[in-house]
C-alpha positions, 0 to 999 in steps of 0.5 A, spaced: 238 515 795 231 514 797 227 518 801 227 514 807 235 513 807 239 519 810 244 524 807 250 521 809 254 527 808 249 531 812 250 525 818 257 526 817 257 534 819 252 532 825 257 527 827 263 533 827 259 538 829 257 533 835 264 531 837 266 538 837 270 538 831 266 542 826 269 550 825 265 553 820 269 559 822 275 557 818 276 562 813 271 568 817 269 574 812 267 580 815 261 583 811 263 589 811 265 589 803 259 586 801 254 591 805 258 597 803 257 595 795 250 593 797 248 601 800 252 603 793 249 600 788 243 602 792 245 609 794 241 616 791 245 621 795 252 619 794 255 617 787 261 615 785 265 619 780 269 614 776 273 617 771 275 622 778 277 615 782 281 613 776 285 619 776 285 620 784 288 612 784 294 614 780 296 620 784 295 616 791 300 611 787 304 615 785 304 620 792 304 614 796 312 611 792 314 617 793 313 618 801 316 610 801 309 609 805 307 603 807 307 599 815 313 603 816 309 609 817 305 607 823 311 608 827 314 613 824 309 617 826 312 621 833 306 618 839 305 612 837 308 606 840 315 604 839 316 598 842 314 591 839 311 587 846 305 587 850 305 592 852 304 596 845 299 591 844 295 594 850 296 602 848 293 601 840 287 596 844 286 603 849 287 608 843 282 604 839 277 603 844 277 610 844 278 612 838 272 616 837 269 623 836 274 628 836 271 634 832 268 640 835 264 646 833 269 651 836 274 654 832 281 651 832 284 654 837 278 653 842 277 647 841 279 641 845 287 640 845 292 636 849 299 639 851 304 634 851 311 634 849 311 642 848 307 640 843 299 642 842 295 636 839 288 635 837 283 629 834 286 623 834 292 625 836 290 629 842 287 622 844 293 618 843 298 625 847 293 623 852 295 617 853 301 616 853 302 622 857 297 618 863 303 613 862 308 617 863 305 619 869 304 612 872 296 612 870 295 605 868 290 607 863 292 601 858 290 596 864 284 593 864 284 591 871 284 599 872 278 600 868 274 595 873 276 599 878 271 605 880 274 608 885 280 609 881 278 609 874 271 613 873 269 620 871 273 623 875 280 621 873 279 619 866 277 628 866 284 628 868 287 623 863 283 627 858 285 633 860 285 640 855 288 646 854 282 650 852 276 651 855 272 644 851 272 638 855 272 631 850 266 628 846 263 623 850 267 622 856 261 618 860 261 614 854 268 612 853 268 611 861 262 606 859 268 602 852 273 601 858 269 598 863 265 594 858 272 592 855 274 590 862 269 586 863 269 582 857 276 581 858 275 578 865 270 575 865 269 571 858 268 565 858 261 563 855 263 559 848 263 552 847 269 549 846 268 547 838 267 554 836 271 560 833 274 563 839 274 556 843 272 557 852 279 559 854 278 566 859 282 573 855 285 573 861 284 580 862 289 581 855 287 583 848 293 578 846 288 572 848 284 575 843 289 575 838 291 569 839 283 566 838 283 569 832 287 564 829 293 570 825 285 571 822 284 579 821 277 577 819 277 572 824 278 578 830 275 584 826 268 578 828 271 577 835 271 583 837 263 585 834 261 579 837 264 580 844 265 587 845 258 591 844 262 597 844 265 595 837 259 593 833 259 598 829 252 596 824 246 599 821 240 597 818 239 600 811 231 600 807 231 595 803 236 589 806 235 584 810 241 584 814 245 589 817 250 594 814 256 593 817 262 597 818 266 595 824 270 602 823 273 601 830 274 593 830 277 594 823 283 600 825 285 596 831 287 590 827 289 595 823 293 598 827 297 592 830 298 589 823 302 596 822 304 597 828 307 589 828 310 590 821 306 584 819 309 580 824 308 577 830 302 579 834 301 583 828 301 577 823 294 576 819 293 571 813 288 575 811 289 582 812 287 585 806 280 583 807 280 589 812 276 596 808 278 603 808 275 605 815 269 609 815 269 616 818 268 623 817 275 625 814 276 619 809 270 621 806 271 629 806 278 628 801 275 623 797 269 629 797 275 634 796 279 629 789 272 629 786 271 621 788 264 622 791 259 627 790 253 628 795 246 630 793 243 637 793 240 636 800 246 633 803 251 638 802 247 643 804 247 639 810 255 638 810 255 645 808 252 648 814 255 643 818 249 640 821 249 633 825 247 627 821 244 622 825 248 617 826 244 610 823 241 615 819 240 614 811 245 620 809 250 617 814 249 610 812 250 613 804 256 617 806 260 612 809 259 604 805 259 609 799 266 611 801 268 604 803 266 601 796 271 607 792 276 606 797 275 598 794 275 601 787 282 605 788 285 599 790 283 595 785 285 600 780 292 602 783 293 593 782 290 594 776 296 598 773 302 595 778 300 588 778 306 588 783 304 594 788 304 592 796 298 596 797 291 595 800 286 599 803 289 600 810 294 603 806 290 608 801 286 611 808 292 611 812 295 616 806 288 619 805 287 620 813 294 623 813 294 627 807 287 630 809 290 632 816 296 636 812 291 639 808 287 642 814 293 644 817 295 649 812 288 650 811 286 648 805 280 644 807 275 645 801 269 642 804 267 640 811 267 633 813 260 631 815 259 632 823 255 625 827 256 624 834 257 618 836 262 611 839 263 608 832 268 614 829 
């Protein structure tokens, strides 16, 4: 082919994209997996230790067969939602717009706690408690027509929705009143998008499902909806050395997650594509990886996790702590496979056992060493 003659194969995109038919979007990946690899490979402050994740990928295994933990957990657990309709889709929608930041500096029985069903709960489940307990006393806190309404839906009552039995208020209310009012917003008012791209022009009409179904049974493909679409789930961070930005997406990651398991991979719950989901990068993951002796800190950070002093969120030690903690995450996974060619696990899985066993490990106050404190929306 001449110069002068055009690239028939060029025109032909053109002539798809043109006329609308054209979706480049049809097998989505998320990026998160690559950055994570990228700040690893590039990390002076967190190591992997790979004998230690060699040995920590058979006890996982092993715990995980012998507590028969797989999607079926999820529902298991005591607040979570029981029902397979809308409705739950809009409860792990909320819980996920505002499943950040629980941990306090106070001591435990002074720190923000939620009473509910005889029953005191903290971190995550305090958010959950809280939840369902606005519910059982008629508060639509799931209803994005409530969370446009200001007179109804401001700082004021989500106080009282977040209501503690201790002295502490939780983190950040003023900025989990602004997940809800901006997801309310897009869920009402989108309608921005041509009609050949990912999510087609179709309003959400003020429904989470609306977005599950643009997604097209894509986990990855919702995962980028949501990062697209909601500020409040664009979870990502420049890192020195790298053009484009490192992405973690925790929160978008843990809501599809979250409704994979909750569905049983089923229904609104079904996605073709689930394993690309990674470990969810936050601040207790990270500490029993720590605690099996996966991850290892530098001199400098762990003093600072020692003395328990707040990293900045987008900083380089955080940046480290938690892509270096997706990757190990992707290591004990393949490991597990590697072994068992047969086993049904991939990363949602292998946090929800670390993030469970964690959590029983602080209970009976066995914590080695402290997780690291950010403050911020992202986790």
């Amino acid at each position: 082919m001449s110069d002068d003659e055009a690239d028939p194969e060029l025109l032909a995109l053109l002539r798809q994209h043109f006329q609308g038919k054209l979706n480049l979007d049809d097998e989505p990946e998320t990026g998160v997996l690559e950055g994570a690899e990228y700040v690893y490979d590039n990390s002076i402050d967190v190591a992997l230790n790979m004998r230690a994740t060699k040995n920590a990928a058979a006890m996982i295994y092993n715990q995980m067969q012998e507590k028969e933990y797989s999607t079926a957990s999820w529902s298991e657990h005591e607040l979570h939602p029981k029902a397979k309709d809308e409705s739950t889709v809009a409860f792990i929608f909320t819980m996920d717009l505002l499943n950040f930041s629980f941990w306090s500096l106070r001591p435990e029985d002074e720190r923000f706690a939620v009473s509910y069903r005889d029953k005191t709960w903290t971190g995550y489940w305090s958010l959950v408690a809280s939840l369902q307990r606005a519910l059982d006393e008629d508060i639509p806190i799931t209803d994005p027509h409530y969370w446009q309404n200001e007179e109804e839906c401001n700082l004021e009552s989500l106080r009282y929705i977040f209501r503690s039995s201790t002295d502490e208020e939780i983190p950040l209310l003023e900025a989990r009143l602004a997940c809800l009012r901006e997801a309310g917003q897009v869920l009402y008012e989108h309608n921005t998008l041509p009609t050949h791209t990912f999510a087609s022009s179709q309003k959400y009409s003020c429904s989470f499902t609306k977005c599950i179904e643009a997604a097209n049974k894509s986990a990855a493909g919702l995962v980028n909806l949501l990062a697209r679409d909601f500020d409040c789930f664009k979870d990502e961070s420049r890192f020195e050395g790298r053009r484009k930005p490192i992405r973690f997406l925790k929160r978008a990651q843990i809501l599809v997650a979250d409704i994979w398991a909750c569905f049983d991979g089923d229904g609104y719950g079904e996605f073709r594509d689930i394993d690309k989901i990674t470990m969810f990068a936050d601040y207790r993951v990270p500490q029993i990886l720590a605690s099996l002796g996966c991850i290892g800190y530098s001199p400098p950070l762990q003093a600072l996790v020692m003395r328990r002093d707040i990293l900045e969120s987008g900083s380089s030690y955080e940046i480290q702590l938690r892509a270096c903690s997706i990757w190990c995450v992707e290591l004990l996974k393949r490991e597990i496979k590697r072994e068992h060619p047969d086993a049904k696990v991939n990363a949602i899985l292998i946090d929800f056992f670390l993030y469970d066993t964690m959590k029983l490990l602080e209970a009976q106050g066995k914590e080695t060493i402290p997780h690291h404190r950010t403050r911020s929306i992202w986790y």
